[in-house]
C-alpha positions in Angstrom: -11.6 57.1 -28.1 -14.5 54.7 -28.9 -14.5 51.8 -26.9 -16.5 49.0 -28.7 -15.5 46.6 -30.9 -18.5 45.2 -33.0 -17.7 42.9 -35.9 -13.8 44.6 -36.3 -15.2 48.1 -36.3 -14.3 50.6 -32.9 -17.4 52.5 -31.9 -19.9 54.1 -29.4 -22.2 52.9 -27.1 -25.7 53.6 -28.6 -27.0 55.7 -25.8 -23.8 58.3 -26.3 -23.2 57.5 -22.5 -19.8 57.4 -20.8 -18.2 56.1 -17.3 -15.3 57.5 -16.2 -11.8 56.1 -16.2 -10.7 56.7 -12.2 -6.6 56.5 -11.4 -6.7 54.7 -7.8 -3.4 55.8 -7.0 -5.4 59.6 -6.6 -9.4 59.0 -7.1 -9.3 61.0 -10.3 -10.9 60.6 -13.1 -7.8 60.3 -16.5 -10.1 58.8 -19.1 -13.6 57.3 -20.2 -15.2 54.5 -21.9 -18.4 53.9 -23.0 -21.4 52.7 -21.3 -22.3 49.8 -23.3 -26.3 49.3 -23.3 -28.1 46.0 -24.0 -28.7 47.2 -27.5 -25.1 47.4 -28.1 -24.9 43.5 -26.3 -27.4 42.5 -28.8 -25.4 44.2 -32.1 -22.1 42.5 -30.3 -23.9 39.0 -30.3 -25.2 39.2 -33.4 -21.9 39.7 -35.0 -20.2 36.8 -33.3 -22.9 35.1 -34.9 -22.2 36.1 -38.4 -18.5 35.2 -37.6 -19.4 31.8 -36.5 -21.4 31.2 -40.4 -19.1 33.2 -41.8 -15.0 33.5 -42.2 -14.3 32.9 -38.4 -16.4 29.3 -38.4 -15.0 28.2 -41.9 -10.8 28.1 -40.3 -9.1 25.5 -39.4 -7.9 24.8 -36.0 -3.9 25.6 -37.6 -5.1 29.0 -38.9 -6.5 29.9 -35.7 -3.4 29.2 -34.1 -1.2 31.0 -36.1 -3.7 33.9 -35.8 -3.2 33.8 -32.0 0.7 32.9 -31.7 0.9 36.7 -34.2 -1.2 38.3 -31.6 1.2 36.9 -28.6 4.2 38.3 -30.8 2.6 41.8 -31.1 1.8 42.0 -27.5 5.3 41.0 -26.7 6.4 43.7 -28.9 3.9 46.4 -27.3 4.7 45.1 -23.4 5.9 47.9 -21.9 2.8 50.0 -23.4 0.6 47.6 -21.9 2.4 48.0 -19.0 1.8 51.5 -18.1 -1.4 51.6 -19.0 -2.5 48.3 -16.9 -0.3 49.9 -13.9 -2.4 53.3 -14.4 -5.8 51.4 -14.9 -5.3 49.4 -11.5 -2.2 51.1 -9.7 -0.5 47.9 -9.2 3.2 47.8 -9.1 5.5 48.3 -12.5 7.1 45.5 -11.7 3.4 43.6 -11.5 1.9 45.0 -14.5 5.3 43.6 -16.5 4.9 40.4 -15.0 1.4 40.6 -16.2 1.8 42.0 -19.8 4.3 38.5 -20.0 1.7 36.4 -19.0 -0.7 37.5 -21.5 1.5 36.8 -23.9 2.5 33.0 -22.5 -1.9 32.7 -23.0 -1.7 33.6 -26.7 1.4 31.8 -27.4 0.1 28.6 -25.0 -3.2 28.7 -27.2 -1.8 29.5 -30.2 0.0 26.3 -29.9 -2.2 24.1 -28.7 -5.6 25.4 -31.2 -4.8 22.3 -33.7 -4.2 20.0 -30.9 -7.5 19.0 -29.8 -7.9 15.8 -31.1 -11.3 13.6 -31.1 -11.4 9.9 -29.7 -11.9 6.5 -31.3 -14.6 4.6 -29.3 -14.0 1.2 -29.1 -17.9 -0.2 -30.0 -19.7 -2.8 -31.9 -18.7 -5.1 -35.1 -19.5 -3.0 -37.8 -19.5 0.3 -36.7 -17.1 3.1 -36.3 -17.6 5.1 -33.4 -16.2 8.8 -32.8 -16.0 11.7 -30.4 -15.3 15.3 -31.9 -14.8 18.4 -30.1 -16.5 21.1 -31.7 -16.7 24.8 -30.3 -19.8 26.0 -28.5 -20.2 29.3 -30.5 -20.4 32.5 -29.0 -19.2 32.9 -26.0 -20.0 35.4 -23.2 -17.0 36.1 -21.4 -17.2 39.0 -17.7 -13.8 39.5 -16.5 -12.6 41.3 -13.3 -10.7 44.2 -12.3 -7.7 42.8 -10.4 -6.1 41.3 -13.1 -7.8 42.4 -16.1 -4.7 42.1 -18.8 -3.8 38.3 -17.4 -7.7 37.6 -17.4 -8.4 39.1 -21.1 -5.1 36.1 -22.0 -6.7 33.9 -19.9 -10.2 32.8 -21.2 -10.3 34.9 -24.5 -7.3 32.7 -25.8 -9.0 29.7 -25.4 -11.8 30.3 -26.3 -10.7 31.3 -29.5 -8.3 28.8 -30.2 -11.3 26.4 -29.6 -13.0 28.3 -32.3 -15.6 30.3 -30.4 -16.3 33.6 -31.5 -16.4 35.7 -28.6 -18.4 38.7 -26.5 -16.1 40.4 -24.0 -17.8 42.4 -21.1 -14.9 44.5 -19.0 -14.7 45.4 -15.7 -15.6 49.2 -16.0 -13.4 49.7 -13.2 -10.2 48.7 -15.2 -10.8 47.3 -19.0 -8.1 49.9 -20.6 -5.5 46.9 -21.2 -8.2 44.9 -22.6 -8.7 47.8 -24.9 -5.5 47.4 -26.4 -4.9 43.7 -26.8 -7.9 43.4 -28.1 -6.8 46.0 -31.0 -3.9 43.5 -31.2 -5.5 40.8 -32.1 -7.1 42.7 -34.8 -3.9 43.5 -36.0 -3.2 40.0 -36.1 -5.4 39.2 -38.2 -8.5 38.0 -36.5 -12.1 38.3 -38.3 -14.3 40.9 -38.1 -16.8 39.5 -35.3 -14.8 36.7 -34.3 -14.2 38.8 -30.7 -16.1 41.9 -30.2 -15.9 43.7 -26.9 -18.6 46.2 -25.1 -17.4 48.5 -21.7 -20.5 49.0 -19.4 -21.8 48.4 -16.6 -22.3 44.4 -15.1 -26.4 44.9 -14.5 -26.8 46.8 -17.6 -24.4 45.3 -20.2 -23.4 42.3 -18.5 -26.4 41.7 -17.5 -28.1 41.4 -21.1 -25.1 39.5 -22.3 -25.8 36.2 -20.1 -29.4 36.4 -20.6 -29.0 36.7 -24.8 -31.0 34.0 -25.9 -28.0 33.4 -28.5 -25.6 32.5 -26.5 -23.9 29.3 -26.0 -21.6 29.2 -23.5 -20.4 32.4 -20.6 -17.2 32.4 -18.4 -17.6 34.7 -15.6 -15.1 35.4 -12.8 -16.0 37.5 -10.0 -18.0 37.1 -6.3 -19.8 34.5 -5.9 -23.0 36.6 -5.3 -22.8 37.7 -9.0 -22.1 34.0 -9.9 -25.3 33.4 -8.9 -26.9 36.2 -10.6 -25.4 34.8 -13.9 -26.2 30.8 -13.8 -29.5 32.4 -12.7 -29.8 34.5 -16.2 -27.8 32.0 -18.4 -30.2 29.1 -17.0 -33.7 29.8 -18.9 -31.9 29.4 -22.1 -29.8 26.2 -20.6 -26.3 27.6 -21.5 -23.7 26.1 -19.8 -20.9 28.3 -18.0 -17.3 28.0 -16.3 -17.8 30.2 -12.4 -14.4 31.4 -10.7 -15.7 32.9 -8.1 -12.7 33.7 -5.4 -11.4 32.2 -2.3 -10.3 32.1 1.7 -7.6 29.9 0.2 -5.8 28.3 3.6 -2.1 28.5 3.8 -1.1 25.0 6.4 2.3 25.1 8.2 3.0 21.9 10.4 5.9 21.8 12.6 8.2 20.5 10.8 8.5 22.8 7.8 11.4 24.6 6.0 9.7 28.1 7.6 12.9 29.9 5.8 11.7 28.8 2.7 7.9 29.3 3.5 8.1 32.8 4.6 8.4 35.0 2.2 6.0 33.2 0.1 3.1 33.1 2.5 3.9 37.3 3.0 3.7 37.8 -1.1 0.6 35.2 -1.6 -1.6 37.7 0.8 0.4 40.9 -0.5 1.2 40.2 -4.2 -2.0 42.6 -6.4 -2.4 44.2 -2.6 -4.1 40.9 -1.6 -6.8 41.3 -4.8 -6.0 38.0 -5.6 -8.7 35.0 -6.0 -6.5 32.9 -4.9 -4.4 35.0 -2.1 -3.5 32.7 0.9 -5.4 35.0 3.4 -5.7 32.2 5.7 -2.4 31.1 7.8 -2.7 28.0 10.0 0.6 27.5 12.2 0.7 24.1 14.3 0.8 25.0 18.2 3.9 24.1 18.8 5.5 26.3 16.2 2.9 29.3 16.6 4.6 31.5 18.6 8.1 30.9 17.3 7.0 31.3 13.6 4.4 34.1 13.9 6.9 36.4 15.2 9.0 35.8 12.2 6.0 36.5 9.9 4.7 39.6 11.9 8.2 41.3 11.9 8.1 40.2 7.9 5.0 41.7 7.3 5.7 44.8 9.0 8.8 45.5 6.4 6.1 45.6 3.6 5.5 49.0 1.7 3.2 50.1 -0.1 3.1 53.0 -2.8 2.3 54.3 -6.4 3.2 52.1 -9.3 6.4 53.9 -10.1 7.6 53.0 -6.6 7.3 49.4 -7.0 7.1 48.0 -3.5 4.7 45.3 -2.9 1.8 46.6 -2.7 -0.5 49.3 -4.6 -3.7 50.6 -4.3 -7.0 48.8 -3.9 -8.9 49.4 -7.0 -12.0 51.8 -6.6 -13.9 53.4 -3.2 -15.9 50.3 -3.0 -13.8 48.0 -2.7 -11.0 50.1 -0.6 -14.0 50.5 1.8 -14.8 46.7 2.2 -11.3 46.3 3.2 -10.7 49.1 5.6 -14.1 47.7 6.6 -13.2 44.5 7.7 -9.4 45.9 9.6 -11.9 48.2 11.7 -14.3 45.3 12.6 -11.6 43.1 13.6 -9.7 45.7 15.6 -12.9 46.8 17.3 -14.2 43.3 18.0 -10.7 42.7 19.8 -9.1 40.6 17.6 -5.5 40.9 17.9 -3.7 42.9 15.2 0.2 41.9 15.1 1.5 43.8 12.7 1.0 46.3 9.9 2.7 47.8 6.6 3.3 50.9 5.5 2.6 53.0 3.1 5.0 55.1 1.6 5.6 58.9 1.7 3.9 60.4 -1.2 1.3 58.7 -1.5 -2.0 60.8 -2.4 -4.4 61.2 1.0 -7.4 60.9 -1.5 -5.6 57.1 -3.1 -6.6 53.7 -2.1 -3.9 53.0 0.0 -4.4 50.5 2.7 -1.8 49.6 5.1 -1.6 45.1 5.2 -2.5 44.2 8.2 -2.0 41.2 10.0 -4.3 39.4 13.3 -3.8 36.4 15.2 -5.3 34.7 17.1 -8.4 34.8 14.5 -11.1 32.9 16.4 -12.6 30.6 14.1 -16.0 32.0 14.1 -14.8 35.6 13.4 -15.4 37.1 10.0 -12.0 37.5 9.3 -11.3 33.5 9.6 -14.3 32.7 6.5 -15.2 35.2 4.5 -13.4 36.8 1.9 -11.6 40.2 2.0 -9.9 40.7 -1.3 -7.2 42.9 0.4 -4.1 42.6 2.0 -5.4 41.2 5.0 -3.5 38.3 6.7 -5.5 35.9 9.4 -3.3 33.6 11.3 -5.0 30.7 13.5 -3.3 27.6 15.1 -4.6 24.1 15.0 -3.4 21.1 17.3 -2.6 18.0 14.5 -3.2 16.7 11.1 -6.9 16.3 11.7 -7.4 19.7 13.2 -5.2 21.3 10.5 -8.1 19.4 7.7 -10.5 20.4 8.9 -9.8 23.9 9.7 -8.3 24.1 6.5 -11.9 22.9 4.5 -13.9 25.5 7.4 -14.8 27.7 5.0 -17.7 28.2 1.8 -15.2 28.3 -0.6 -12.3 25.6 -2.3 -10.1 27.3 -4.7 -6.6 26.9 -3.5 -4.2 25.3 -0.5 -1.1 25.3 0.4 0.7 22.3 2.6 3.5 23.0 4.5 5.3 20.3 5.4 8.8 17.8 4.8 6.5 14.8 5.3 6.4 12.9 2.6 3.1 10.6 3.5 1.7 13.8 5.3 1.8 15.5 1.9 0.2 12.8 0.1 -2.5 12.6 2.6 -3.2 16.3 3.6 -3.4 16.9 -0.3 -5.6 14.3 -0.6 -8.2 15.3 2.0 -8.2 19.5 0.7 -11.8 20.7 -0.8 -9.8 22.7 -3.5 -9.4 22.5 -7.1 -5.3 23.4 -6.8 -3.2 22.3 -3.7 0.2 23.1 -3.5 2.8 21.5 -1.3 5.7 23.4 -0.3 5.2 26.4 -2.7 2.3 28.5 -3.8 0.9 29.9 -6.8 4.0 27.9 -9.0 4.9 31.3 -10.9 1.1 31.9 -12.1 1.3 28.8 -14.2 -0.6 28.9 -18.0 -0.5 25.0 -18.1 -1.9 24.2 -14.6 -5.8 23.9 -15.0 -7.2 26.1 -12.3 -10.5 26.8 -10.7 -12.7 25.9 -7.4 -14.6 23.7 -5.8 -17.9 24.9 -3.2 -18.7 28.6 -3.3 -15.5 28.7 -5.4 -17.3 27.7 -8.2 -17.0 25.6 -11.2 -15.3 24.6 -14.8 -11.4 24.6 -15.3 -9.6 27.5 -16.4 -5.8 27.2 -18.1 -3.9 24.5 -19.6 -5.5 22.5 -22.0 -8.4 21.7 -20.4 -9.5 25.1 -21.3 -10.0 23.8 -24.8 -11.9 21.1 -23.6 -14.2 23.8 -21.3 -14.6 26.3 -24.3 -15.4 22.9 -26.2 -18.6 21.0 -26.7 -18.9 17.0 -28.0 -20.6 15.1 -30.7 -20.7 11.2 -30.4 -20.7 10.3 -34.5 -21.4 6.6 -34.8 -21.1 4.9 -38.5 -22.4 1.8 -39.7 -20.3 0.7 -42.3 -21.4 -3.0 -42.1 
């Protein structure tokens, strides 16, 4: 099946190239996609250009609404399709890939709702005059998503960048874009205009590449490592287009003394586990006060040795990691940390059944992680737990902030005051306090601070992001 959508039509890639589709559960190939070239980046552009002159530009905000609350009714409609084919395109758990396929949905419906809601602002000025700011879309938009959560990410920054009004270029992971392939057939269903989103598989330095660098561009969102984050406000800058960067995490998870450790411990074991620890904002990072450590690492060691991990159908906690590369990063950094005599306390399992030639990888779990090791600062993306203790407050702040990144924390604690002040002091764009991750939340803005990156992603600040201004001053005397 053609895997390009270029001004409403499904096509080839031009150079009649494909990449295969690999299962992770098995490291066989199922299915292929094409390989998208920069010609096919420049037909894509073009059209979202055409849309932007042409039926796409001339709606109004309540049109494009409607448009997307259809397309969240359709994808409620075909959830459990999407399902299997996101838990086949990443081997995440069924129970995962549901909760995922809802999600998308809660984007389009969110968005849909919200499109005629972004109101401009009276400016208070001179006798005289009337002063106004309107929000206007940026154009067309470049949008790279990842592999982890490709169905969620397609909801999260294609919705509003449509409701905005954008018209938009989608770039894939090649490593799992088969969901995307679907909604985005959705949304033609529902009625969106030809060129108003047009999507092209490839490969990130071919295809992706050309599509930050396309000198008509006006905006990109890009999620992925901050290496590659670079790479793109690199190739976006000669043409000074802005972009939003979500660019991952060593997100810190702070336990003082005196918290409710009933209620924190399962949540702490599924942020590092939940996606098998793929997870921007996993909280890989687990920082016990001393005078709890012992008591409450035990509990979480014996936790974390109760999780399983298998094929999708099974539907424990964890599944695969994603592709080769990645599954050897992770099994990568377990080796290192073994062999350079950091402490591993406990490990997962993975089930019976499970294909020798998959990306399985067993959660591990060290302690004491010295806080100069690898494992204490850089980022994983597997299910890869590192527990450290700190002495007070202070120590817990600035362990906490001891790292490149800022994208999420989590506080710990029945201290009212310490709350306020601990949250306060965290180098993170979320912080949450006495939960974590707050059921995935479509209204919470979300995104990171340092290495972490920059822009806001979800509630209605998205519209805002995917939204440029025009001061419009009138002298009417």
């Amino acid at each position: 099946m053609p895997s390009l959508l270029i001004n409403g039509t499904w096509g080839s890639a031009s150079g009649g190239q494909t990449i295969e589709v690999i299962n992770p559960c098995d490291a066989k190939p199922y299915a292929s996609i094409d390989r998208g070239t920069p010609e096919d980046i420049d037909r894509a552009v073009k059209a979202a250009r055409a849309a932007m002159d042409g039926a796409w530009g001339q709606l109004t905000a309540t049109e494009r609404g409607r448009i997307l609350t259809k397309a969240a009714t359709l994808i409620v409609q075909h959830a459990e399709e999407i399902a299997q084919i996101e838990l086949r395109d990443t081997g995440k758990p069924l129970s995962v890939a549901r909760a995922d396929v809802v999600a998308v949905a809660r984007y389009f419906e969110y968005y849909g709702g919200a499109a005629d809601k972004l109101h401009g602002k009276q400016i208070p000025y001179l006798n005289g005059y009337n002063a106004q700011l309107v929000y206007e879309p940026h154009g067309v938009v470049a949008i790279i998503i990842p592999w982890n959560y490709p169905a969620q990410m397609f909801g999260r920054t294609v919705a509003p960048a449509l409701a905005a009004g954008n018209a938009v270029v989608l770039k894939p992971s090649e490593d799992a874009c088969m969901s995307g392939l679907k909604l985005a057939a959705l949304l033609v269903e529902a009625g969106l205009p030809p060129g108003a989103l047009n999507l092209v598989t490839g490969y990130g330095h071919e295809a992706g590449a050309a599509l930050t660098a396309h000198p008509d561009i006006n905006y990109a969102s890009f999620t992925g490592s901050p290496e590659v984050g670079a790479m793109v406000q690199q190739s976006t800058a000669p043409n000074a287009v802005p972009c939003t960067l979500e660019l991952g995490g060593k997100s810190p998870q702070i336990v003082f003394e005196d918290a409710d450790l009933d209620k924190a411990l399962p949540i702490i074991i599924k942020a590092i586990t939940q996606n098998a620890g793929q997870t921007c904002s996993a909280g890989s990072r687990l920082l016990i006060q001393q005078s709890i450590y012992d008591q409450f690492i035990k509990r979480v060691a014996e936790a974390f040795s109760k999780v399983k991990v298998g094929t999708p159908e099974m539907d424990f906690d964890c599944g695969p990691i994603v592709n080769r590369k990645q599954y050897e990063r992770v099994r990568g950094f377990i080796d290192d940390a073994v062999k350079t005599g950091v402490p591993l306390l406990a490990e997962g399992k993975v089930a019976d059944g499970c294909s020798k030639e998959g990306y399985f990888v067993a959660p591990a779990l060290f302690g004491a992680v010295p806080r100069d090791h690898r494992l204490a600062c850089q980022e994983v993306f597997g299910p890869v737990l590192s527990a450290m203790s700190f002495k007070d407050e202070e120590d817990a702040i600035q362990l906490a902030n001891a790292t490149e990144y800022g994208l999420v924390s989590g506080i710990w604690t029945e201290n009212g005051a310490r709350q306020a002040r601990v949250a306060k002091r965290m180098q993170s764009g979320q912080v949450f306090i006495n939960c974590y991750g707050a059921g995935g939340g479509v209204e919470l803005p979300f995104g990171g601070m340092k290495k972490s990156g920059h822009g806001r992603e979800k509630g209605f600040i998205a519209l805002e992001e995917f939204s440029t201004t025009k001061t419009v001053v009138l002298h009417h005397g």
